[in-house]
DSSP file (Angstrom, degrees, kcal/mol; ACC not computed):
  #  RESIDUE AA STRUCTURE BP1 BP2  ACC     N-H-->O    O-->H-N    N-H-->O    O-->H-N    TCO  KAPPA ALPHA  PHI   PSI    X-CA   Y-CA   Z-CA
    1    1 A X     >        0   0    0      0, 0.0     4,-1.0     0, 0.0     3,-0.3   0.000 360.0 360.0 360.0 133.6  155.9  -28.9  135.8
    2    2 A X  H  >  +     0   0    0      1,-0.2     4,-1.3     2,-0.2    83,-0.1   0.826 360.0  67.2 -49.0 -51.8  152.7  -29.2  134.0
    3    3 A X  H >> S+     0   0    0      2,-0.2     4,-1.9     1,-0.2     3,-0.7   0.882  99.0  51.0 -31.3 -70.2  150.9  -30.6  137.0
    4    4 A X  H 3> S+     0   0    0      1,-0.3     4,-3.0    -3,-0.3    -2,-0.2   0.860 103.1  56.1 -68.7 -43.6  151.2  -27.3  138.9
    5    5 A X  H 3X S+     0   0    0     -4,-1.0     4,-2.5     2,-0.2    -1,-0.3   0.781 107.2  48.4 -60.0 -27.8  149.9  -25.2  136.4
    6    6 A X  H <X S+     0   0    0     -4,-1.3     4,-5.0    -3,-0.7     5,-0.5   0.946 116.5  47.3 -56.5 -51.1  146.5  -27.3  136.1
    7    7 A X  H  X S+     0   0    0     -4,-1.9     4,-2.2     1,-0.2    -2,-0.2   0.969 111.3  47.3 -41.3 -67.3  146.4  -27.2  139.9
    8    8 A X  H  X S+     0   0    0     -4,-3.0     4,-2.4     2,-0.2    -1,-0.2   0.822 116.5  44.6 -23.8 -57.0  147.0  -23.6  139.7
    9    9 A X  H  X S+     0   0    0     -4,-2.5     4,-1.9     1,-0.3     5,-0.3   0.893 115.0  47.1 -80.5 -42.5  144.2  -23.2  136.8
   10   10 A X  H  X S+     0   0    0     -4,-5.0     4,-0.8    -5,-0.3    -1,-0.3   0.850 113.3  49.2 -85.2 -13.8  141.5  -25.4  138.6
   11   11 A X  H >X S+     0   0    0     -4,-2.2     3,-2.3    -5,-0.5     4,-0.6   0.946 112.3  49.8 -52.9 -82.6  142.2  -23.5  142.2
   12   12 A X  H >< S+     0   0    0     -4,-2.4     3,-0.8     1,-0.2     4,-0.3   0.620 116.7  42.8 -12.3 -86.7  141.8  -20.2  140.2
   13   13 A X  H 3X S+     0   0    0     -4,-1.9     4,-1.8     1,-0.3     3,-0.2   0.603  95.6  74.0 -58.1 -26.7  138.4  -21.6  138.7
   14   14 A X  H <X S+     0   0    0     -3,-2.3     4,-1.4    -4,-0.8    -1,-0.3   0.949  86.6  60.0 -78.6 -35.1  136.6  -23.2  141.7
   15   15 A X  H <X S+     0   0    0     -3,-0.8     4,-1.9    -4,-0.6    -1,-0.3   0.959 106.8  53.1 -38.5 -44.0  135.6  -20.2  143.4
   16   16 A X  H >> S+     0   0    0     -4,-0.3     3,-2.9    -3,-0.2     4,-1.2   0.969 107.2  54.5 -43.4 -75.5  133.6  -19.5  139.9
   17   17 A X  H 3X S+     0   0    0     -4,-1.8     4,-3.1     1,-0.3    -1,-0.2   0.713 106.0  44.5 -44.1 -63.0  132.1  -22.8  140.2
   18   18 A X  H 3< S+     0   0    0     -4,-1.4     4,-0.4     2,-0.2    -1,-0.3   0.378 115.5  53.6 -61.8 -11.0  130.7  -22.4  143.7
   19   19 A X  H <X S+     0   0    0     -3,-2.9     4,-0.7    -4,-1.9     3,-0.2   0.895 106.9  51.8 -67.5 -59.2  129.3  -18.8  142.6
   20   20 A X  H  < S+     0   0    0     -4,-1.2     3,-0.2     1,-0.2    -2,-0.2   0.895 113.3  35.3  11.1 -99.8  127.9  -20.0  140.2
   21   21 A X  T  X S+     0   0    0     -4,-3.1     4,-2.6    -5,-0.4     5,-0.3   0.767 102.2  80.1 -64.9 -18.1  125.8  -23.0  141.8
   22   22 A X  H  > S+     0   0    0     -4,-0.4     4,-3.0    -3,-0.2     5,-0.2   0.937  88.4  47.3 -45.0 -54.8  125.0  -21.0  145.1
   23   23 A X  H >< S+     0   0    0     -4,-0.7     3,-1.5    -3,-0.2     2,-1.4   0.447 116.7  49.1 -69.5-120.7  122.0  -18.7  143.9
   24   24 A X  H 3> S+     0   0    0      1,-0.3     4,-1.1     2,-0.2    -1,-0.2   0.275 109.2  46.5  -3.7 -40.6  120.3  -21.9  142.3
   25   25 A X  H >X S+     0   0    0     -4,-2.6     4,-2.5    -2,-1.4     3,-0.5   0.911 113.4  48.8 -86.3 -29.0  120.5  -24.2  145.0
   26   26 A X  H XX S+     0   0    0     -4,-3.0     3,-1.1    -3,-1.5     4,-1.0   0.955 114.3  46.2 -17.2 -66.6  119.3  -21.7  147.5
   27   27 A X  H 34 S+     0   0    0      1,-0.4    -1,-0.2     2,-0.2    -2,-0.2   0.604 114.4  44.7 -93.7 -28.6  116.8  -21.1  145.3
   28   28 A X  H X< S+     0   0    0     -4,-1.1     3,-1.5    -3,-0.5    -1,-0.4   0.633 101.6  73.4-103.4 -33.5  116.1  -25.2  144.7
   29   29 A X  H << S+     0   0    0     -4,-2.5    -2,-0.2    -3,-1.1     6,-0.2   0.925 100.7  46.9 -46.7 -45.2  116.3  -25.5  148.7
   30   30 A X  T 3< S+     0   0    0     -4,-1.0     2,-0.3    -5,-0.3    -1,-0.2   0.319  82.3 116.5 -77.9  -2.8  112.9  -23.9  148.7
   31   31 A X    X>  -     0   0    0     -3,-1.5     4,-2.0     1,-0.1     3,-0.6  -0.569  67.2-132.3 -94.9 161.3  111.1  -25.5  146.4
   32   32 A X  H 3> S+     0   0    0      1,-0.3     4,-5.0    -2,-0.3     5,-0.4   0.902 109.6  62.7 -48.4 -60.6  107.9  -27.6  147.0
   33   33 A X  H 3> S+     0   0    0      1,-0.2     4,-0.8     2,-0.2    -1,-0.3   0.813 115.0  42.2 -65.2 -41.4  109.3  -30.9  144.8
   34   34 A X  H X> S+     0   0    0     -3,-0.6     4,-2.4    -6,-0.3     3,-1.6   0.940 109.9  50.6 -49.6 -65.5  112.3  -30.7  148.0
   35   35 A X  H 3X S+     0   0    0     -4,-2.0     4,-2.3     1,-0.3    -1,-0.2   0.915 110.3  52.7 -40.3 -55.4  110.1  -30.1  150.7
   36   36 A X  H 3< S+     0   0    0     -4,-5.0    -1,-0.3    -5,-0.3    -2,-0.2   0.902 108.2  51.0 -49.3 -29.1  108.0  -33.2  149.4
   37   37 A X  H XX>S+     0   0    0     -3,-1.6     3,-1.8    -4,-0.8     5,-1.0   0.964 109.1  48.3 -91.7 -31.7  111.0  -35.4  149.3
   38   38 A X  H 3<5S+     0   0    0     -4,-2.4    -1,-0.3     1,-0.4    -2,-0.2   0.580 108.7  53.9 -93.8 -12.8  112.3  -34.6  153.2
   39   39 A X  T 3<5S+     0   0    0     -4,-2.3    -1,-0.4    -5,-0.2    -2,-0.2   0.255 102.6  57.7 -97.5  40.2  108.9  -35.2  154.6
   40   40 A X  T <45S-     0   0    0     -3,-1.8    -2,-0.2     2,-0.0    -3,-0.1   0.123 123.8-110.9 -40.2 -32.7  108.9  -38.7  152.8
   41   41 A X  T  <5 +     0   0    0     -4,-0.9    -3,-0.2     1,-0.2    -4,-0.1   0.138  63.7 161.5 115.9 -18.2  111.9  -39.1  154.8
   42   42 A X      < -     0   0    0     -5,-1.0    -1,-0.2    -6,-0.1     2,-0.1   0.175  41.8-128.0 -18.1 120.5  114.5  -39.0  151.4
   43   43 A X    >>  -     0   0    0      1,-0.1     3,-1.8     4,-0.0     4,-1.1  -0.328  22.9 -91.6 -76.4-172.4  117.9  -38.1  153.2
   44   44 A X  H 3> S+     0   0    0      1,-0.3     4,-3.4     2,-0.2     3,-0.4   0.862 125.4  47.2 -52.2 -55.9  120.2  -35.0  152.0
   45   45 A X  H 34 S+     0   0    0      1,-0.2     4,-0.3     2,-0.2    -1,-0.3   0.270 114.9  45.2 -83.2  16.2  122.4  -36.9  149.7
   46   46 A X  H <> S+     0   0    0     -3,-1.8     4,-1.6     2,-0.2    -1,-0.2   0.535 114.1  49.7-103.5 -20.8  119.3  -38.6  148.0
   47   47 A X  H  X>S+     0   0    0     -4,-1.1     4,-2.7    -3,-0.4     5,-0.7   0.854 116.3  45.2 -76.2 -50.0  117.6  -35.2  147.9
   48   48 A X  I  <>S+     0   0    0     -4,-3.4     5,-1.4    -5,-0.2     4,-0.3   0.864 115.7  42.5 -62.7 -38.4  120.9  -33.9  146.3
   49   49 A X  I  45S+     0   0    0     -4,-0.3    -1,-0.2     3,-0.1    -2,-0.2   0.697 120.8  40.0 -94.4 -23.4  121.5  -36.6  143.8
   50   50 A X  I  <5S+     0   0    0     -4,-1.6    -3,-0.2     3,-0.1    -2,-0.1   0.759 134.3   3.0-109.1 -16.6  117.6  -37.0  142.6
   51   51 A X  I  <5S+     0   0    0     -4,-2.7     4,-0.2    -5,-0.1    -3,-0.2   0.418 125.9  53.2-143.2  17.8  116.3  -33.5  142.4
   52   52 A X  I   <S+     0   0    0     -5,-0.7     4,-0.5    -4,-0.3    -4,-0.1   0.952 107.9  48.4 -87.6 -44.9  118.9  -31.1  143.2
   53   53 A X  S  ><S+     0   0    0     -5,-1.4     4,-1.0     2,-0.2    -4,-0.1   0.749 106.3  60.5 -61.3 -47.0  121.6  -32.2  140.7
   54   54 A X  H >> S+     0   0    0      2,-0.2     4,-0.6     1,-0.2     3,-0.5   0.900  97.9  50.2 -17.9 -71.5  119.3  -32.3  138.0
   55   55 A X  H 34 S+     0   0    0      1,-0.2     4,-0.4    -4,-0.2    -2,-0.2   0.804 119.6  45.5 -77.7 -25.4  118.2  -28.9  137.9
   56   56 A X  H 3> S+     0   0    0     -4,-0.5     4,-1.4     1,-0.2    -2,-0.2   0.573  81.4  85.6 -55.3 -14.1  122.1  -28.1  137.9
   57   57 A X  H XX>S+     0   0    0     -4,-1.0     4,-2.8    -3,-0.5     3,-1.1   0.978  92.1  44.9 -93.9 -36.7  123.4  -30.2  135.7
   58   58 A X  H 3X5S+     0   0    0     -4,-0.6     4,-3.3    77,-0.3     5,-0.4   0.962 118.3  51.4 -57.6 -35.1  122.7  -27.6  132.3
   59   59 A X  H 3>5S+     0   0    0     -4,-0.4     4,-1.6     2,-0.2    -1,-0.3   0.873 110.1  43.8 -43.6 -36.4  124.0  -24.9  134.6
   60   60 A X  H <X5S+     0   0    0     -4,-1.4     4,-1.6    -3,-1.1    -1,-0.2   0.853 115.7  53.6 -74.9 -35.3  127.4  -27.0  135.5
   61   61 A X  H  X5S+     0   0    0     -4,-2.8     4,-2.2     2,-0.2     5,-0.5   0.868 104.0  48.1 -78.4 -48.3  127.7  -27.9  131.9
   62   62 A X  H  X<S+     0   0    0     -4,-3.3     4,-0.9    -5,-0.7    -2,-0.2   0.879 115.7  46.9 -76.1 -19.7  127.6  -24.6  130.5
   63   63 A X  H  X S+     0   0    0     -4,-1.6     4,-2.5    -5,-0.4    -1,-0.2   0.966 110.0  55.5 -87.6 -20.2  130.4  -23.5  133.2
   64   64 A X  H  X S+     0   0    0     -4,-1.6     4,-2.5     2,-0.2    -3,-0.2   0.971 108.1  44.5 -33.8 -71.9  132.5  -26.6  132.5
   65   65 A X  H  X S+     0   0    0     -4,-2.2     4,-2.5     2,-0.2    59,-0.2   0.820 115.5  49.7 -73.9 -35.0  132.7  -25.8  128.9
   66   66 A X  H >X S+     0   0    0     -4,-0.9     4,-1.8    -5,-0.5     3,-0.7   0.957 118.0  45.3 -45.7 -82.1  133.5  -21.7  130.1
   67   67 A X  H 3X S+     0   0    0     -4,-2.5     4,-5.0     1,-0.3     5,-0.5   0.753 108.0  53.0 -22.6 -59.9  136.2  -23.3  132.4
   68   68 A X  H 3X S+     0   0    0     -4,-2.5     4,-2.6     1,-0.2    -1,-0.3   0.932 111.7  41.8 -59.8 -52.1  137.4  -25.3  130.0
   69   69 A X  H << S+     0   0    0     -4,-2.5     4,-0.3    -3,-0.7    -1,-0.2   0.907 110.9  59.8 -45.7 -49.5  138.1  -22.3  127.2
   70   70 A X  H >< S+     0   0    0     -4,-1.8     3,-2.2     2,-0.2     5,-0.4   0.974 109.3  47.8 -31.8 -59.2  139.6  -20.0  130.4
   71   71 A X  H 3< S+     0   0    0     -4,-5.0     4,-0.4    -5,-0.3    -1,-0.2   0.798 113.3  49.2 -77.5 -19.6  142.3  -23.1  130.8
   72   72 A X  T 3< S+     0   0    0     -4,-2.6    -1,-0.3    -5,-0.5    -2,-0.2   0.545 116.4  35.1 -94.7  10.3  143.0  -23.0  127.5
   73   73 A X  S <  S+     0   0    0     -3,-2.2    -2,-0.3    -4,-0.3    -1,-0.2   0.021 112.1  55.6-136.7  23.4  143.4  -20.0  127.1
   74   74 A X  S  > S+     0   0    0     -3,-0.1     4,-2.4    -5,-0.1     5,-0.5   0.280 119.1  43.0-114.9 -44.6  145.3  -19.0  130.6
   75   75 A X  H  > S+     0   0    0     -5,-0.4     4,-2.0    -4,-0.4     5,-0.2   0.973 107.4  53.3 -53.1 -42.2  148.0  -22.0  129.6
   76   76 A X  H  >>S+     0   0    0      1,-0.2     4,-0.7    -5,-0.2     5,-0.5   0.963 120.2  40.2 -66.7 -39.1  148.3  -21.1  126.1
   77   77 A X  H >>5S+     0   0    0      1,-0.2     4,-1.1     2,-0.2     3,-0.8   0.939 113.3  44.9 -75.1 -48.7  149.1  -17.6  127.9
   78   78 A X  H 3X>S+     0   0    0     -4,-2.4     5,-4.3     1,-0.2     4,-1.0   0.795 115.8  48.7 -66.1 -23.5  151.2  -18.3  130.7
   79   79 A X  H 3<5S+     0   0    0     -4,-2.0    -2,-0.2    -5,-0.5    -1,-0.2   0.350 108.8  57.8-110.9  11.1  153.6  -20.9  128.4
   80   80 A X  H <<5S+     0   0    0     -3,-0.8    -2,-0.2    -4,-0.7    -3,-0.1   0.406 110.5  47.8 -76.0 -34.3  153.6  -17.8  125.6
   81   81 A X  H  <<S-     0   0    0     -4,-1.1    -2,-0.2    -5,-0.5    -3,-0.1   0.880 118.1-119.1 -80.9 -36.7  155.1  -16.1  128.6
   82   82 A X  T  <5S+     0   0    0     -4,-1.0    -3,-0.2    -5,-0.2    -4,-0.1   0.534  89.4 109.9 112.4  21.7  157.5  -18.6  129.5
   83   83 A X  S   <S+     0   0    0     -5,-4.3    -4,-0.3    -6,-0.3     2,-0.1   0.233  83.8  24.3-121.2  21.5  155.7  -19.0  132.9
   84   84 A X  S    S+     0   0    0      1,-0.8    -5,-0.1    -6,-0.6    -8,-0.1   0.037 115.5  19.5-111.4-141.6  154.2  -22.8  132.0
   85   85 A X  S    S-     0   0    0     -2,-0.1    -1,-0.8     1,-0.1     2,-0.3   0.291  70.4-144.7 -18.5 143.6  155.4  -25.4  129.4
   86   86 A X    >   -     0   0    0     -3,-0.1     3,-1.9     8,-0.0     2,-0.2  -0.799  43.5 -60.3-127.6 163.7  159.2  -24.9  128.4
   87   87 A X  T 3  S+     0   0    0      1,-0.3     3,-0.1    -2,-0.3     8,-0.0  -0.518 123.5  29.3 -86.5 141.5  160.2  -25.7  124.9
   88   88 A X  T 3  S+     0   0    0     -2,-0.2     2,-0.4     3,-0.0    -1,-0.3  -0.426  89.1 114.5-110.9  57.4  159.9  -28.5  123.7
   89   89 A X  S <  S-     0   0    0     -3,-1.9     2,-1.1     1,-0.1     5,-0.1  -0.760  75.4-114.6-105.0 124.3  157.2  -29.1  125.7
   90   90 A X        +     0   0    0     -2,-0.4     2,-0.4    -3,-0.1    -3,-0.1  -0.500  65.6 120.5 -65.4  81.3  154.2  -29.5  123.5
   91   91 A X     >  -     0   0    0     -2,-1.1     4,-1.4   -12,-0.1     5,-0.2  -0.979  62.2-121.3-143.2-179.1  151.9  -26.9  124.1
   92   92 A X  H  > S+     0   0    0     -2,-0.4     4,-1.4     1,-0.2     5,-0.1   0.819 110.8  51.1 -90.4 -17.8  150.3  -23.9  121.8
   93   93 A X  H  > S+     0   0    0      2,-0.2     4,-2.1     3,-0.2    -1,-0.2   0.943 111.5  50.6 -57.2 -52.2  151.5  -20.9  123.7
   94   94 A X  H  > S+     0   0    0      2,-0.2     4,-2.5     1,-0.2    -2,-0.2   0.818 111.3  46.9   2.1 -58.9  155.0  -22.5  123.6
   95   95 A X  H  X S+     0   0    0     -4,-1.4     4,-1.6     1,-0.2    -2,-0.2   0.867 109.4  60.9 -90.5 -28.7  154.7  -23.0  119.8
   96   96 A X  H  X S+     0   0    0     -4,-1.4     4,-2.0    -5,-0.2    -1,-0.2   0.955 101.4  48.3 -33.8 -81.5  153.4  -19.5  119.6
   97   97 A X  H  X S+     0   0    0     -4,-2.1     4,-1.5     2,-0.2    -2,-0.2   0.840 115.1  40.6 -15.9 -58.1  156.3  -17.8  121.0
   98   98 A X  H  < S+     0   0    0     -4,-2.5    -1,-0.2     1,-0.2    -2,-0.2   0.865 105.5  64.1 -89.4  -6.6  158.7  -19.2  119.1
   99   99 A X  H >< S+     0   0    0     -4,-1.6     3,-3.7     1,-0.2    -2,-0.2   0.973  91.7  77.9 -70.1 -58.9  156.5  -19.0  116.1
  100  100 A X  H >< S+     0   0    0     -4,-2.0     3,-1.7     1,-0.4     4,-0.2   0.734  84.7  58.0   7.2 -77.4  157.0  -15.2  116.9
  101  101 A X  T 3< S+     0   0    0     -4,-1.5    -1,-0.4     1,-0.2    -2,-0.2   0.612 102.6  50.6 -44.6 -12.0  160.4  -15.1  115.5
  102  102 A X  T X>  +     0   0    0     -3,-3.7     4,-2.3     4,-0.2     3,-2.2   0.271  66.6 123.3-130.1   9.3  159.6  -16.1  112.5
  103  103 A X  T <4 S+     0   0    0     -3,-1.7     3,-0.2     1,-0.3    -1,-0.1   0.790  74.0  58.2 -22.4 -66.5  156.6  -13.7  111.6
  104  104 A X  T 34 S+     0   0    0      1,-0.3    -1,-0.3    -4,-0.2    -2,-0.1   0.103 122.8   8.2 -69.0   3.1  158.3  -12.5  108.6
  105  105 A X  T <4 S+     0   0    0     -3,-2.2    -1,-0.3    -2,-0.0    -2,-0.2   0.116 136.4  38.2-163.3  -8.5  159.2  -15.1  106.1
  106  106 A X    >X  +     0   0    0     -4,-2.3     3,-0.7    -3,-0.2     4,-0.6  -0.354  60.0 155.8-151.2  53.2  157.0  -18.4  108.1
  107  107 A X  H 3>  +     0   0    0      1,-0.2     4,-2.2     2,-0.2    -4,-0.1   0.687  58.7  75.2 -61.5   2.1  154.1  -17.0  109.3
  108  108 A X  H >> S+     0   0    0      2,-0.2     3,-1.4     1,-0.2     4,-1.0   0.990  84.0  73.5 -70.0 -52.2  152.2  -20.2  109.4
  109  109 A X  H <> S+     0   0    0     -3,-0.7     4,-0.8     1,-0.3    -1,-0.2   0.861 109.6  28.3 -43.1 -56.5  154.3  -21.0  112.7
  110  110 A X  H 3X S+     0   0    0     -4,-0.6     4,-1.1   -11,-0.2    -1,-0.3   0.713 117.2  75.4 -98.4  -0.6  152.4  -18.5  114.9
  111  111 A X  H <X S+     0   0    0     -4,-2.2     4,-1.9    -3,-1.4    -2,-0.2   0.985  97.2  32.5 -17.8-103.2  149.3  -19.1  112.5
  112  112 A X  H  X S+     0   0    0     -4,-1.0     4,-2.0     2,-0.3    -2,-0.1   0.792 111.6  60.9 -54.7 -51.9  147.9  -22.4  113.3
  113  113 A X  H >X S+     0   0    0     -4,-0.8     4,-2.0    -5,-0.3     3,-0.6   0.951 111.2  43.6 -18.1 -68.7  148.6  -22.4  117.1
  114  114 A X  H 3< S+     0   0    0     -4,-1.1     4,-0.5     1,-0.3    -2,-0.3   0.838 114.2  48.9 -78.8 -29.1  146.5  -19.4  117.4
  115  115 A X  H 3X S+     0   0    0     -4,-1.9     4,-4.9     2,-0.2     3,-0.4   0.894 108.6  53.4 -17.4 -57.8  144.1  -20.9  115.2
  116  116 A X  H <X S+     0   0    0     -4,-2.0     4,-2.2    -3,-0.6    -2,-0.2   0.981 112.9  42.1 -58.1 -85.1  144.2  -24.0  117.2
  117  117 A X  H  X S+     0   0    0     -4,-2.0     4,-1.1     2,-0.2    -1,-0.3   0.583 113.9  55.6 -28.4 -26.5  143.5  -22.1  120.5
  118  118 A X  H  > S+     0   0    0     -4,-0.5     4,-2.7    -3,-0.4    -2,-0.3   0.943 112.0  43.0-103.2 -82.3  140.8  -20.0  118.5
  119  119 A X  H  X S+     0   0    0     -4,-4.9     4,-2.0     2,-0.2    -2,-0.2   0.792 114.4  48.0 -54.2 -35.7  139.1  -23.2  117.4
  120  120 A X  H >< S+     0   0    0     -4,-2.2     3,-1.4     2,-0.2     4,-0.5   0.978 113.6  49.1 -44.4 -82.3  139.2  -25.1  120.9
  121  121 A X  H >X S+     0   0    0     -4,-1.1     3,-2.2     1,-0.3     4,-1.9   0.769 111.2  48.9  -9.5 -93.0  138.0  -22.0  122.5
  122  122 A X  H 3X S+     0   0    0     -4,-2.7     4,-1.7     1,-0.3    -1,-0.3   0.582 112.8  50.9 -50.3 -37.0  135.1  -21.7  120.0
  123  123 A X  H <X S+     0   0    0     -4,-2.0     4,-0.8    -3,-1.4    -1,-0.3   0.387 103.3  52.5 -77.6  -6.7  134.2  -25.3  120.4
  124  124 A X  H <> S+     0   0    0     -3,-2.2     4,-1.4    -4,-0.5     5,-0.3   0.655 111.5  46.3 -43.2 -47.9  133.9  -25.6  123.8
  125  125 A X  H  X S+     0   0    0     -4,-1.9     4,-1.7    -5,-0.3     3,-0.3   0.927 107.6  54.5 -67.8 -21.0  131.8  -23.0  124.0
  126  126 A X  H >X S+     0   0    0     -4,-1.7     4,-1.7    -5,-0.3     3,-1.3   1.000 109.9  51.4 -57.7 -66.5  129.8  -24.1  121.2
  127  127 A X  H 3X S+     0   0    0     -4,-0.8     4,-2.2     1,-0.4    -1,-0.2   0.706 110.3  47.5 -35.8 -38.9  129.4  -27.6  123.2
  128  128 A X  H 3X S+     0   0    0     -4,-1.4     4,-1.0    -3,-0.3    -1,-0.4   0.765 108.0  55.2 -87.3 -32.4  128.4  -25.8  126.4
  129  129 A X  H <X S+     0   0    0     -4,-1.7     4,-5.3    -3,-1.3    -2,-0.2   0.992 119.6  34.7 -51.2 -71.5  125.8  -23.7  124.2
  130  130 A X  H  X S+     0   0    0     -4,-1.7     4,-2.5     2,-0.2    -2,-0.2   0.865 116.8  49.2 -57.7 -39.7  124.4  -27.4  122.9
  131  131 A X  H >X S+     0   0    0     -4,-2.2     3,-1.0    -5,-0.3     4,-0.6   0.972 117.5  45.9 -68.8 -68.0  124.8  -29.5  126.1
  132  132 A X  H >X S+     0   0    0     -4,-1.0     3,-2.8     1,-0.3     4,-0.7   0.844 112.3  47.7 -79.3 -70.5  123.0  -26.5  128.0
  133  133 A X  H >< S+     0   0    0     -4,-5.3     3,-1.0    -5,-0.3    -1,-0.3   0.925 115.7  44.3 -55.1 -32.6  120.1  -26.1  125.3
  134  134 A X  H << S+     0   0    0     -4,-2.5    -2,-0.2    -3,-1.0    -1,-0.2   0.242 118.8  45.4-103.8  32.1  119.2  -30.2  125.2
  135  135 A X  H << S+     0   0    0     -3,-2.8     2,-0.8    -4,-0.6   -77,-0.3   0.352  73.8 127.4-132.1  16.6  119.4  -30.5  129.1
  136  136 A X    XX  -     0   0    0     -3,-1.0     4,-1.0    -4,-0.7     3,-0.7  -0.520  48.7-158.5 -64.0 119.0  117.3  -27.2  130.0
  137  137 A X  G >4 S+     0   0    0     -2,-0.8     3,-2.6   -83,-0.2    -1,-0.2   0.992  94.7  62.2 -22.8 -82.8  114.7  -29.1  132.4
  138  138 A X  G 34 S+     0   0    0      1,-0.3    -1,-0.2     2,-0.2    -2,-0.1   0.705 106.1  48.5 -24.7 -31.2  112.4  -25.3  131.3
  139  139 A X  G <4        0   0    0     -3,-0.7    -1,-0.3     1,-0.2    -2,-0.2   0.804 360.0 360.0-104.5 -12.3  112.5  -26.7  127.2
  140  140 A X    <<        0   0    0     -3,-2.6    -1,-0.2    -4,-1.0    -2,-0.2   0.412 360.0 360.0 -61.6 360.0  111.4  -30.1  127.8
């Protein structure tokens, strides 16, 4: 079921996520512009939504777009393995596989899949490269 493996892949990932954001809000607990807001009286989740989240967000983006390449590239691997997606179940580890067989006389079959995967990959990260550089708070 398809389902489980996304579950599976975003379980796997969410420790990252919360490693990630830890050292940086610590680090954002301590700052002055915080301290300003809680003796104004600002509660937690207004202190969290107006100046915490903020300074996360280029961080959050550039692990998204990591994540996102990881999950496309642990499905395309687990349904190359047979341990996702079953045929004919569209997906490029699948089409990979069976492309496999056919190295020798149709190599285009395991071609473009892995292409496919190759270019996702590269464009997510590219995307996390750009979101990350035109939200640095620091270049503004």
């Amino acid at each position: 079921d398809p389902s489980n493996v996304i579950i599976a892949i975003a379980v796997v990932y969410t420790p990252i996520f919360a490693r990630v954001v830890r050292g940086p809000v610590l680090a954002l607990r301590a700052r002055d512009f915080v301290e300003a807001a809680r003796a104004v009286g600002a509660t937690s989740s207004r202190i969290v939504v107006r100046h915490v989240l903020p300074n996360l967000m280029s961080t959050l983006l550039v692990q998204v777009s990591l994540a996102l390449s990881w999950a496309v590239l642990t499905e395309g691997a687990l349904s190359f393995l047979g341990l996702s997606a079953q045929p004919p179940a569209p997906s490029w580890g699948v089409m990979l596989s069976e492309g496999r067989q056919y190295l020798e006389f149709a190599t285009h079959l395991a071609v473009f899949p892995g292409l496919a995967i190759m270019v996702a990959v590269l464009g997510f990260n590219l995307l996390g490269d750009g979101l990350r550089d035109a939200m640095d708070p620091q270049r503004r």
